[in-house]
MARNUPA-531552 format. One record per residue: chain; x, y, z of N, C-alpha, C in turn; residue number from 0; residue in one letter. Coordinates in nm, 4 decimals. Layout:
MARNUPA-531552
<pt><unit>A</unit><n_east>X</n_east><n_north>Y</n_north><n_up>Z</n_up><ca_east>X</ca_east><ca_north>Y</ca_north><ca_up>Z</ca_up><c_east>X</c_east><c_north>Y</c_north><c_up>Z</c_up><pos>NUM</pos><code>A</code></pt>
...
end
This chain:
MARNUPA-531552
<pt><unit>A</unit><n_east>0.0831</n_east><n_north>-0.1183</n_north><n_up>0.0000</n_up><ca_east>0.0000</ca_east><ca_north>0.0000</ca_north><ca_up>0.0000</ca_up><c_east>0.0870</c_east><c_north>0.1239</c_north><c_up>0.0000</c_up><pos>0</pos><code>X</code></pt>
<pt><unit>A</unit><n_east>0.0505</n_east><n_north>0.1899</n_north><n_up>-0.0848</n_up><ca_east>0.1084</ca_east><ca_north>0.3961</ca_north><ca_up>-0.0650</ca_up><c_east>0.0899</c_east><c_north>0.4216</c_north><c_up>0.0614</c_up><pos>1</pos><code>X</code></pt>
<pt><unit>A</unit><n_east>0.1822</n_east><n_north>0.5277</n_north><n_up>0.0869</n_up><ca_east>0.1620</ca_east><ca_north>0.5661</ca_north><ca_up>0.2115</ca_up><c_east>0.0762</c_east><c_north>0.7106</c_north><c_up>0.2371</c_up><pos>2</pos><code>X</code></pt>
<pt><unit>A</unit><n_east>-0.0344</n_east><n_north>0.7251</n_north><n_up>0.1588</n_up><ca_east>-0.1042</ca_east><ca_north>0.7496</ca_north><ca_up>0.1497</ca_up><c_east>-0.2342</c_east><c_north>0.7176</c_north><c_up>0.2036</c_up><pos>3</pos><code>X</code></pt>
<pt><unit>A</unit><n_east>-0.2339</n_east><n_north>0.6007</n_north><n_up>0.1480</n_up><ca_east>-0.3117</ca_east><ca_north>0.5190</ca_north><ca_up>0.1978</ca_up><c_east>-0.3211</c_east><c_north>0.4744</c_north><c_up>0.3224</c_up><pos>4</pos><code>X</code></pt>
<pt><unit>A</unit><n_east>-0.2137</n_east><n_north>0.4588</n_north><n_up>0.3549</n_up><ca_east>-0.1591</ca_east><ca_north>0.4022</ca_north><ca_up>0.4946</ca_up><c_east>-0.2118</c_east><c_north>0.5219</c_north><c_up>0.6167</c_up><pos>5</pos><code>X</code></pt>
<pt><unit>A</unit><n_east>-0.2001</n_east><n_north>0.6164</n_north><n_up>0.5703</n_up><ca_east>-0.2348</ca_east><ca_north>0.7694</ca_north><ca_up>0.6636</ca_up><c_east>-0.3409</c_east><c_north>0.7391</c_north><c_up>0.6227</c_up><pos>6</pos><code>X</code></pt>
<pt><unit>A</unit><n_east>-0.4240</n_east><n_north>0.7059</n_north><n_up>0.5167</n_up><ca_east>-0.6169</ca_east><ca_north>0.7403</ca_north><ca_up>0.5511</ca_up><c_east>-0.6188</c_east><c_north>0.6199</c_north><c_up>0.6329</c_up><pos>7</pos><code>X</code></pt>
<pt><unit>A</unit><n_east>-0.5970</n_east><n_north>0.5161</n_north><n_up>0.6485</n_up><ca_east>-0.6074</ca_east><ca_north>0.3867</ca_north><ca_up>0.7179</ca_up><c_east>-0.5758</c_east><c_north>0.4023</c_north><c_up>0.8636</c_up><pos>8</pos><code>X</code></pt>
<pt><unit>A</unit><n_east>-0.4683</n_east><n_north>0.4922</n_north><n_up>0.9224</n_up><ca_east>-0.4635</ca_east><ca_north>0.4758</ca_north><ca_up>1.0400</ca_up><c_east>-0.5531</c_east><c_north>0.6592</c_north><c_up>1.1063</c_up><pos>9</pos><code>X</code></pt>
<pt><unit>A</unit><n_east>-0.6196</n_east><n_north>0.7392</n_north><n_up>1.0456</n_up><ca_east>-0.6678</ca_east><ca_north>0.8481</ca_north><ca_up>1.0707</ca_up><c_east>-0.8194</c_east><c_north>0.7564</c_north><c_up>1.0766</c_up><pos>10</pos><code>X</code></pt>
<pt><unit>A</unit><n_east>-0.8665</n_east><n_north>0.6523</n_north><n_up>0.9824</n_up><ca_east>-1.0118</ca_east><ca_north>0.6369</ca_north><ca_up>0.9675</ca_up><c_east>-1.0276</c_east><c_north>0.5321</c_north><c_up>1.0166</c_up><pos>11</pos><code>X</code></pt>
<pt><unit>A</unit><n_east>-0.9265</n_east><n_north>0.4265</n_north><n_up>1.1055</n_up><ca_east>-0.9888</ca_east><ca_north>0.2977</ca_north><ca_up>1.0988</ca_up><c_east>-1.0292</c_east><c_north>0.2661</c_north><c_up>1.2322</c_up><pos>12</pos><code>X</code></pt>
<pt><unit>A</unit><n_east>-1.0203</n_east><n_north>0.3281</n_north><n_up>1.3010</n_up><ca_east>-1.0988</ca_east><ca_north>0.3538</ca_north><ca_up>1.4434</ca_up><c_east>-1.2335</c_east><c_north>0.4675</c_north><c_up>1.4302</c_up><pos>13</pos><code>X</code></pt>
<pt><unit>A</unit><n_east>-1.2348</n_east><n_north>0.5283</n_north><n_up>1.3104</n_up><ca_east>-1.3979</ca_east><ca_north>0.5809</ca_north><ca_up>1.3107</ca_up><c_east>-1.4647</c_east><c_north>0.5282</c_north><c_up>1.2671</c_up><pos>14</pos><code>X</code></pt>
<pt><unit>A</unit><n_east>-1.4268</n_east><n_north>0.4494</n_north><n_up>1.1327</n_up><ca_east>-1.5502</ca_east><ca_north>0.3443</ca_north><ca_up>1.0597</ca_up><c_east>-1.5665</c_east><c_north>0.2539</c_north><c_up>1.0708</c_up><pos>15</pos><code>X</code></pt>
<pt><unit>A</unit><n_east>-1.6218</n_east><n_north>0.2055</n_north><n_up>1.1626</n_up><ca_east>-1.6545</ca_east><ca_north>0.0282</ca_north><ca_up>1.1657</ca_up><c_east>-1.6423</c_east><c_north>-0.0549</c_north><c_up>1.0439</c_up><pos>16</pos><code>X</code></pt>
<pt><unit>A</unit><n_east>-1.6985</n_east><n_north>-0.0125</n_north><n_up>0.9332</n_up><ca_east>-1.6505</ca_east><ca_north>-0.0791</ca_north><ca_up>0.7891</ca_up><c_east>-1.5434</c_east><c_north>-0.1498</c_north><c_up>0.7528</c_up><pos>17</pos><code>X</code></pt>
<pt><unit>A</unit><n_east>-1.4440</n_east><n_north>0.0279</n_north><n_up>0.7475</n_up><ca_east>-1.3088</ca_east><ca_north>-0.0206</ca_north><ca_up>0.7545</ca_up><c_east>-1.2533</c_east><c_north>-0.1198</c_north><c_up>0.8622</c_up><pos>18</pos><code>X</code></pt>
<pt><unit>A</unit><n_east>-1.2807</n_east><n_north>-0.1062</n_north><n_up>0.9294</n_up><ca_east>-1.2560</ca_east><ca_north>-0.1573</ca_north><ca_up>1.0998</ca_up><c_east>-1.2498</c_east><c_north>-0.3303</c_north><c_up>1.0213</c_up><pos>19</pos><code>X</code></pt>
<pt><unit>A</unit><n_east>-1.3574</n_east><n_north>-0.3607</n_north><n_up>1.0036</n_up><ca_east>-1.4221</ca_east><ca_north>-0.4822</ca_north><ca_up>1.0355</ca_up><c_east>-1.3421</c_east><c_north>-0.4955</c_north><c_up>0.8550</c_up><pos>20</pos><code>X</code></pt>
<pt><unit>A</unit><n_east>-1.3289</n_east><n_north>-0.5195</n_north><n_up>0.7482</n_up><ca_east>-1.2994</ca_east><ca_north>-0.5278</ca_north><ca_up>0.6413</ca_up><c_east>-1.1035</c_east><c_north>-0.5514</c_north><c_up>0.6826</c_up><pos>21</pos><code>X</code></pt>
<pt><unit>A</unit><n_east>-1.0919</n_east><n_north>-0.4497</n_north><n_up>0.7268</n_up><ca_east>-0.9182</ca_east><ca_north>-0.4551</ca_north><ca_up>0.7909</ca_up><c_east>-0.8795</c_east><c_north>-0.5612</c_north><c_up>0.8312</c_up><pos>22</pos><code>X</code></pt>
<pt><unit>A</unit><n_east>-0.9644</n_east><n_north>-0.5756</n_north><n_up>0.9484</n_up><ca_east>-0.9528</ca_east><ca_north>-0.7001</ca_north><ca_up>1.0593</ca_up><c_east>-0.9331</c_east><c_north>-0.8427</c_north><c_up>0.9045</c_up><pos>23</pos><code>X</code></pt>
<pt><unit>A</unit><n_east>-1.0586</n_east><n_north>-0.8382</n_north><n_up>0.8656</n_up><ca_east>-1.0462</ca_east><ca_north>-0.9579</ca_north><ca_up>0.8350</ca_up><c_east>-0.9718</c_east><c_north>-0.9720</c_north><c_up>0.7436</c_up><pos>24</pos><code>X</code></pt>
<pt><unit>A</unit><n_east>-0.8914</n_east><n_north>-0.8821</n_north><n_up>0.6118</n_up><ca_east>-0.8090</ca_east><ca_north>-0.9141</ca_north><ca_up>0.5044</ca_up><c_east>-0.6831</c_east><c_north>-0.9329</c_north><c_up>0.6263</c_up><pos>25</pos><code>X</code></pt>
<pt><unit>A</unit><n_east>-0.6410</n_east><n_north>-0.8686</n_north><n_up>0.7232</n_up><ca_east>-0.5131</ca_east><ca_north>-0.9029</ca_north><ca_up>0.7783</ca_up><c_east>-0.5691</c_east><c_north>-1.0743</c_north><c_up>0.8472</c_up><pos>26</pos><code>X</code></pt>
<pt><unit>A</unit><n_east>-0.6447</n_east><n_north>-1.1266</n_north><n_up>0.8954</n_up><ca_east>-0.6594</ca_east><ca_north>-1.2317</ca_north><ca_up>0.9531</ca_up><c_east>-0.6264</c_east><c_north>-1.3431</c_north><c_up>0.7808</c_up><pos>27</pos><code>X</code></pt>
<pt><unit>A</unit><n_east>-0.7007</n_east><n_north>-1.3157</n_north><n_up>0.7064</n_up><ca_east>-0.6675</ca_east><ca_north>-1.3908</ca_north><ca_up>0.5614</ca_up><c_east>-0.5257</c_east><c_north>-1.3979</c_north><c_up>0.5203</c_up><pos>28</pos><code>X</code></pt>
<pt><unit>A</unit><n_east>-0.5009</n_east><n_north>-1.2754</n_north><n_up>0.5412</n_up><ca_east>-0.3677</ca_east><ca_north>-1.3032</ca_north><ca_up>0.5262</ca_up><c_east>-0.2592</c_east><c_north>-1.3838</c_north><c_up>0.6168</c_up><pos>29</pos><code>X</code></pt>
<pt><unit>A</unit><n_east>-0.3056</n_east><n_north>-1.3830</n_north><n_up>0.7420</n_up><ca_east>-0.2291</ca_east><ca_north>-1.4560</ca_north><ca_up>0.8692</ca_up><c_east>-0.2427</c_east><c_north>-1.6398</c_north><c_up>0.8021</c_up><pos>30</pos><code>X</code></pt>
<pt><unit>A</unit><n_east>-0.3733</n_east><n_north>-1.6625</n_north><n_up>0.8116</n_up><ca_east>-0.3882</ca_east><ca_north>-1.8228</ca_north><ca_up>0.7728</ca_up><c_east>-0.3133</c_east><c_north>-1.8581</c_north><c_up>0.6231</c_up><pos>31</pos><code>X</code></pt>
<pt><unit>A</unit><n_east>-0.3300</n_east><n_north>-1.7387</n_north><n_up>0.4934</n_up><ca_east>-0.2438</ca_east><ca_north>-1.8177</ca_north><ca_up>0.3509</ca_up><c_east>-0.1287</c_east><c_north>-1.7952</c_north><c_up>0.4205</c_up><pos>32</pos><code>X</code></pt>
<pt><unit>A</unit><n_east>-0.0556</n_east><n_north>-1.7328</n_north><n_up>0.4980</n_up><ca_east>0.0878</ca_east><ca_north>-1.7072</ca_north><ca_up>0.5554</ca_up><c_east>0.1282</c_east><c_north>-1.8599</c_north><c_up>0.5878</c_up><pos>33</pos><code>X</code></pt>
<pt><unit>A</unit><n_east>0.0556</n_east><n_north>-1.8900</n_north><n_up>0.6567</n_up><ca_east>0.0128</ca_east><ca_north>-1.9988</ca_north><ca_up>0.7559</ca_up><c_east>0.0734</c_east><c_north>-2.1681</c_north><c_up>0.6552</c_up><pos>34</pos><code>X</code></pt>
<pt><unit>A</unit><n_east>-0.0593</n_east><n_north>-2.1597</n_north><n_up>0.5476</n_up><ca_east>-0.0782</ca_east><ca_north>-2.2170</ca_north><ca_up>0.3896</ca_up><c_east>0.0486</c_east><c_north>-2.2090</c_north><c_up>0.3198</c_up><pos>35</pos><code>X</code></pt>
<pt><unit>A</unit><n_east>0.0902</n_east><n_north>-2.1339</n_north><n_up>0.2901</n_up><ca_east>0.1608</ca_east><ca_north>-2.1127</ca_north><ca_up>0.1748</ca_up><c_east>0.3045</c_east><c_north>-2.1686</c_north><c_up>0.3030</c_up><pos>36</pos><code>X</code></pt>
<pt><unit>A</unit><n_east>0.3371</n_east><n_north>-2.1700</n_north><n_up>0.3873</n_up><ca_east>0.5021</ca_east><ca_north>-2.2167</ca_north><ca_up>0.4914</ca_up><c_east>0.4841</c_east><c_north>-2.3473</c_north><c_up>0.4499</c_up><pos>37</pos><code>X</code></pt>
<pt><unit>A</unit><n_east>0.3481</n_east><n_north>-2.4433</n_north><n_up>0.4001</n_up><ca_east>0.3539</ca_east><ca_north>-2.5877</ca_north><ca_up>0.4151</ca_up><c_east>0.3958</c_east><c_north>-2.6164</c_north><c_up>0.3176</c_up><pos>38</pos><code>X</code></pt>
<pt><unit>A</unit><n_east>0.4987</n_east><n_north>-2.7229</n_north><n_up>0.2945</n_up><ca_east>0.5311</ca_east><ca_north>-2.7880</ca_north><ca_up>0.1922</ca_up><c_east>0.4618</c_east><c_north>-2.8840</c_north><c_up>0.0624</c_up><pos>39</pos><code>X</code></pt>
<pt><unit>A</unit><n_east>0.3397</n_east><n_north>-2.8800</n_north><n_up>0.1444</n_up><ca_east>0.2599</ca_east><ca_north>-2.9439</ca_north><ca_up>0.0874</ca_up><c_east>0.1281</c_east><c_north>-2.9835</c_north><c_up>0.1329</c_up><pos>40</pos><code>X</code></pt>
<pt><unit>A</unit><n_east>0.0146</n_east><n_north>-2.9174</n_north><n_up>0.0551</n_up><ca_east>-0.1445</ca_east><ca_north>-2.8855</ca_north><ca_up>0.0723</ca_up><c_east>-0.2278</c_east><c_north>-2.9976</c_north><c_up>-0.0170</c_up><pos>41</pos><code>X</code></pt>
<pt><unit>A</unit><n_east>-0.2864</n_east><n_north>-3.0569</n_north><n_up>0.0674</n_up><ca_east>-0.4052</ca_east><ca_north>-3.1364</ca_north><ca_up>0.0661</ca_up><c_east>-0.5069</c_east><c_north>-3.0999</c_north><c_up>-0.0079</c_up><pos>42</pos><code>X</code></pt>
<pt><unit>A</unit><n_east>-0.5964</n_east><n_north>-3.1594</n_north><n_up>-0.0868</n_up><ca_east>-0.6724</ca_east><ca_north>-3.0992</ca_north><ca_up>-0.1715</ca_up><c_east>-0.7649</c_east><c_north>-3.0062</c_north><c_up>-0.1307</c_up><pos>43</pos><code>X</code></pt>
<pt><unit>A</unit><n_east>-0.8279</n_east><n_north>-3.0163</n_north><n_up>-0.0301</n_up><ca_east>-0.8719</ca_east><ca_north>-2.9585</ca_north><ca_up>0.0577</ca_up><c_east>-0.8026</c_east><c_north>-2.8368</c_north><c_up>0.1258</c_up><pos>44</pos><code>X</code></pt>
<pt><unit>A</unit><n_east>-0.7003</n_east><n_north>-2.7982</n_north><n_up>0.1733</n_up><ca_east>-0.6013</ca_east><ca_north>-2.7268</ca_north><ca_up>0.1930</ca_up><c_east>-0.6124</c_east><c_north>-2.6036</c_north><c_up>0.0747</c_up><pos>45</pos><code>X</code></pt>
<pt><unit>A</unit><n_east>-0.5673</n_east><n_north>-2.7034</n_north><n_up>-0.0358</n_up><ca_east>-0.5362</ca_east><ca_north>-2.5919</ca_north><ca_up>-0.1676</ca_up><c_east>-0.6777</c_east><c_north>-2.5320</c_north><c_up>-0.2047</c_up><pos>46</pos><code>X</code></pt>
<pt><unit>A</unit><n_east>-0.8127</n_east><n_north>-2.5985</n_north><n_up>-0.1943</n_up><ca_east>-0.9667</ca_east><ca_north>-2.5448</ca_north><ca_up>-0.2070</ca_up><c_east>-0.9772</c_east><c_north>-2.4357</c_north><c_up>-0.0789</c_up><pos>47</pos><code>X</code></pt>
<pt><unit>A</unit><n_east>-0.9111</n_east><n_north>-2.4417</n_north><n_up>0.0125</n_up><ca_east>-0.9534</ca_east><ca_north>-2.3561</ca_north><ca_up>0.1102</ca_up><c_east>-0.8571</c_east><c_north>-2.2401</c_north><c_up>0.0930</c_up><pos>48</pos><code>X</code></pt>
<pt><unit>A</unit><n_east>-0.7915</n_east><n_north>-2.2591</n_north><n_up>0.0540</n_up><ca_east>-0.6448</ca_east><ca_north>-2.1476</ca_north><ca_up>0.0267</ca_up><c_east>-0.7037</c_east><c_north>-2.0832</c_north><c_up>-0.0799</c_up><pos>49</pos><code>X</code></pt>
<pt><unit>A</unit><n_east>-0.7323</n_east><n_north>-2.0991</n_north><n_up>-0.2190</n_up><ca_east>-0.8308</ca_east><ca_north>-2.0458</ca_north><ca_up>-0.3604</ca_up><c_east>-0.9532</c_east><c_north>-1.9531</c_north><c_up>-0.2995</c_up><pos>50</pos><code>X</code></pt>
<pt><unit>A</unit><n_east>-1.0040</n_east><n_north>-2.0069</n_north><n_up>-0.1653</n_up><ca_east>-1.1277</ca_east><ca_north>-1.9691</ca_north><ca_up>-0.1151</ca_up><c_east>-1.1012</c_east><c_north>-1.8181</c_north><c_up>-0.0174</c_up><pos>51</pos><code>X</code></pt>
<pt><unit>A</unit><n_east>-1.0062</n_east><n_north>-1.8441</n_north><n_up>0.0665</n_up><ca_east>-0.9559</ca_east><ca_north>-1.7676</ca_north><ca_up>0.1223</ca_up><c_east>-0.8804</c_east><c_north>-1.6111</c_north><c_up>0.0142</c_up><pos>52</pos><code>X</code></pt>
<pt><unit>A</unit><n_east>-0.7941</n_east><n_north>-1.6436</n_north><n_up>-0.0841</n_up><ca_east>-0.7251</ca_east><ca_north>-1.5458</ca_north><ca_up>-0.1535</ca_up><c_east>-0.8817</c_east><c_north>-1.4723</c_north><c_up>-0.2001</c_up><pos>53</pos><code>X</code></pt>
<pt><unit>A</unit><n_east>-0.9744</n_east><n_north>-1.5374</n_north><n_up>-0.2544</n_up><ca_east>-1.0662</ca_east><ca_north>-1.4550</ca_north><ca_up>-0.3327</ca_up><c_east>-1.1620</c_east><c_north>-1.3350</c_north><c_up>-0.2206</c_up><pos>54</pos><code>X</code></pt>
<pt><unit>A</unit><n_east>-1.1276</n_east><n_north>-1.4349</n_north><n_up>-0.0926</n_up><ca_east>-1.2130</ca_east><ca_north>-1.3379</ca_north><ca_up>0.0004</ca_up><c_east>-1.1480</c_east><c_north>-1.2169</c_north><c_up>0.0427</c_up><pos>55</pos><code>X</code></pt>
<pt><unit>A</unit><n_east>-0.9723</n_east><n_north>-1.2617</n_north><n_up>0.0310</n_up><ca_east>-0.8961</ca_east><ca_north>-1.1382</ca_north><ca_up>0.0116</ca_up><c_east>-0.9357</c_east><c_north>-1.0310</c_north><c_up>-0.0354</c_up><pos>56</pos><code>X</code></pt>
<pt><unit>A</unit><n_east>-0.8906</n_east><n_north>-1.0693</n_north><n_up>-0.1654</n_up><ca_east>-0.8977</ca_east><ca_north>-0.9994</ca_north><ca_up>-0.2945</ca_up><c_east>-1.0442</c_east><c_north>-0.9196</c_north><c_up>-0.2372</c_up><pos>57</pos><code>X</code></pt>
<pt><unit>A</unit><n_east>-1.1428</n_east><n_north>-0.9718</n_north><n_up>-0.2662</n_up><ca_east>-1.2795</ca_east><ca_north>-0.8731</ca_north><ca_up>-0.2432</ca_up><c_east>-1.2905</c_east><c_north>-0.7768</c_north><c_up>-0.1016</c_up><pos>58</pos><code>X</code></pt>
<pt><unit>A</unit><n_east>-1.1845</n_east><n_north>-0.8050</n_north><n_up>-0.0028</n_up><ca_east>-1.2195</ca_east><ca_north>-0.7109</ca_north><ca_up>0.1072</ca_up><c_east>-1.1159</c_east><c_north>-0.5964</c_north><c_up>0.0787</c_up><pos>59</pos><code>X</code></pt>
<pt><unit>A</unit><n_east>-0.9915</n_east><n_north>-0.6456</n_north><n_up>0.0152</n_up><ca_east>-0.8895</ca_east><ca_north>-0.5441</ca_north><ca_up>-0.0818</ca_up><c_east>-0.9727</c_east><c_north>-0.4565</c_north><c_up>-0.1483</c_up><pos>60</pos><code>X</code></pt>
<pt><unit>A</unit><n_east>-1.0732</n_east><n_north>-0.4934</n_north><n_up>-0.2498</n_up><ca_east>-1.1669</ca_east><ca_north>-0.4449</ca_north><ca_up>-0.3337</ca_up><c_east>-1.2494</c_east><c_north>-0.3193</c_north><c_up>-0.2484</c_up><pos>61</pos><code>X</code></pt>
<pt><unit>A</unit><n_east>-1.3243</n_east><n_north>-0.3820</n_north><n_up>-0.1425</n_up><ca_east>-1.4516</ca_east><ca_north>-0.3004</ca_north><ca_up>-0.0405</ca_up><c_east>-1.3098</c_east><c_north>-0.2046</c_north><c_up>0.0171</c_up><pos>62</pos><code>X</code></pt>
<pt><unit>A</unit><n_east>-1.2083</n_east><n_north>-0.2442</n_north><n_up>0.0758</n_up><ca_east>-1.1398</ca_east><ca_north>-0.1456</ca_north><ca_up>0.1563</ca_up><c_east>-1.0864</c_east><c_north>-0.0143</c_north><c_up>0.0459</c_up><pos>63</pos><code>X</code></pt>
<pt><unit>A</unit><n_east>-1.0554</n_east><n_north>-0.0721</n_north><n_up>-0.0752</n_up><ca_east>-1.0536</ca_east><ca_north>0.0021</ca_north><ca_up>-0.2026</ca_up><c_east>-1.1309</c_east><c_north>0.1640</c_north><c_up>-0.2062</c_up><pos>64</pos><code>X</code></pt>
<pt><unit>A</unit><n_east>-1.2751</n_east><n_north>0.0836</n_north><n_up>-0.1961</n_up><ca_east>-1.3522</ca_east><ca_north>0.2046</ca_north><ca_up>-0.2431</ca_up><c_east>-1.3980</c_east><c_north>0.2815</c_north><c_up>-0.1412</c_up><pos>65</pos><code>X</code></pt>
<pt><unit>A</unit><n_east>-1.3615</n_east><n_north>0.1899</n_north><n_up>0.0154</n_up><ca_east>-1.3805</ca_east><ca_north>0.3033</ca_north><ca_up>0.1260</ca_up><c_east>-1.2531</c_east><c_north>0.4397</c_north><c_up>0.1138</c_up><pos>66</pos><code>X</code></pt>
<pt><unit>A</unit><n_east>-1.1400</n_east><n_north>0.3738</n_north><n_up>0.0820</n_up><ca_east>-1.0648</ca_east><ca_north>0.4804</ca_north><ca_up>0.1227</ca_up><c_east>-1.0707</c_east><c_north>0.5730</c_north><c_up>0.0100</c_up><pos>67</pos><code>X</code></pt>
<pt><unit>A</unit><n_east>-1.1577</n_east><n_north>0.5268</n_north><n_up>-0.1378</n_up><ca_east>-1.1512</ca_east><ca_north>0.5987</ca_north><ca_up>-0.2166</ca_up><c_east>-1.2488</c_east><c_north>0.7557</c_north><c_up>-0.2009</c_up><pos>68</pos><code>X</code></pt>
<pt><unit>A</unit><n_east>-1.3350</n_east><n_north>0.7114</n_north><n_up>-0.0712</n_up><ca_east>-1.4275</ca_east><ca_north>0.7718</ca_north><ca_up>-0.0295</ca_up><c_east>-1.3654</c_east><c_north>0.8895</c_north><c_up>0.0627</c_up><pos>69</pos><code>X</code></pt>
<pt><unit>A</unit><n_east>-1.2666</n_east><n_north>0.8342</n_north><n_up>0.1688</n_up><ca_east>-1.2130</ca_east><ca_north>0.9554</ca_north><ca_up>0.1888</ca_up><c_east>-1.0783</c_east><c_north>1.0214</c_north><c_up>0.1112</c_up><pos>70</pos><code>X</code></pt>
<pt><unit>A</unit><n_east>-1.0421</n_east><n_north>0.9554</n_north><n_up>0.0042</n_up><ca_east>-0.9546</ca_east><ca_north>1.0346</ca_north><ca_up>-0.0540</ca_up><c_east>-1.0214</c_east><c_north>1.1770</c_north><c_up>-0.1415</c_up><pos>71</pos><code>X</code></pt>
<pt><unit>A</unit><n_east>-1.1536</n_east><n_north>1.1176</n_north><n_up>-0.1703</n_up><ca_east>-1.2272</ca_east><ca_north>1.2479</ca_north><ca_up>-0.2326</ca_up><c_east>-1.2697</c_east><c_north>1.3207</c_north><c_up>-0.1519</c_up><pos>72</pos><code>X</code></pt>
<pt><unit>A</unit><n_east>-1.2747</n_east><n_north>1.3532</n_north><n_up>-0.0054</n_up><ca_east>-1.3317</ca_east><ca_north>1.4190</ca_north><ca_up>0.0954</ca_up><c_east>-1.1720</c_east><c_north>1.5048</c_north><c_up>0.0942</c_up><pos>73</pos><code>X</code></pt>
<pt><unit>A</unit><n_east>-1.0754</n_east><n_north>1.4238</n_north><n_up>0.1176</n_up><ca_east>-0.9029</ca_east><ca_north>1.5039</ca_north><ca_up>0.1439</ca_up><c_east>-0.9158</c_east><c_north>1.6347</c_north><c_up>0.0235</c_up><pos>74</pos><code>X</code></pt>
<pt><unit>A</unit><n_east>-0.9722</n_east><n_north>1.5887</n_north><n_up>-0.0905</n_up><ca_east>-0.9448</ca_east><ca_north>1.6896</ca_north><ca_up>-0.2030</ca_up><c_east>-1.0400</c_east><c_north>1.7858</c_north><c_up>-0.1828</c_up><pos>75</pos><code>X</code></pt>
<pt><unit>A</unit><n_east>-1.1736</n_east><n_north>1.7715</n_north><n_up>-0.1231</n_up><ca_east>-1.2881</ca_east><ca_north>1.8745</ca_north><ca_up>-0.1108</ca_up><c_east>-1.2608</c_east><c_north>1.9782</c_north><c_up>0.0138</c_up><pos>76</pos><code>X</code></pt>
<pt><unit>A</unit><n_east>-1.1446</n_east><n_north>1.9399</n_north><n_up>0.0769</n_up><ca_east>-1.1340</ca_east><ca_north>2.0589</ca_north><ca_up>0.2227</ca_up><c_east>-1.0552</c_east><c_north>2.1470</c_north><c_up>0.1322</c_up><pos>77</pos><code>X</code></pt>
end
């Protein structure tokens, strides 16, 4: 992330529950593929839950996306 970003993230993520709760969980996704990806070797099941997990990533990446895109257009309107 820009560090840009990084400053709307730590100014907004104790006011918006959104962010709050969207944060929480892409860093927890990321803790378990961390987790996934150290093993030498994933079970079929493993690798279906790992595919399952990245996409839920990806989409809270997406939602956290357009929150901060929300206050980046508020930064330009003061």
């Amino acid at each position: 992330m820009e560090k840009n970003d990084l400053d709307l993230i730590a100014q907004w993520e104790d006011r918006d529950p959104e962010l709050k709760r969207y944060l929480e969980e892409h860093r927890e996704f990321e803790r378990v593929l961390d987790e996934l990806n150290k093993r030498p070797y994933l079970t079929a099941q493993e690798t279906m839950e790992r595919k399952r997990l990245q996409k839920l990533k990806l989409a809270g990446r997406d939602k956290i996306e357009q929150i901060l895109a929300k206050y980046r257009g508020k930064e330009k309107v003061q």
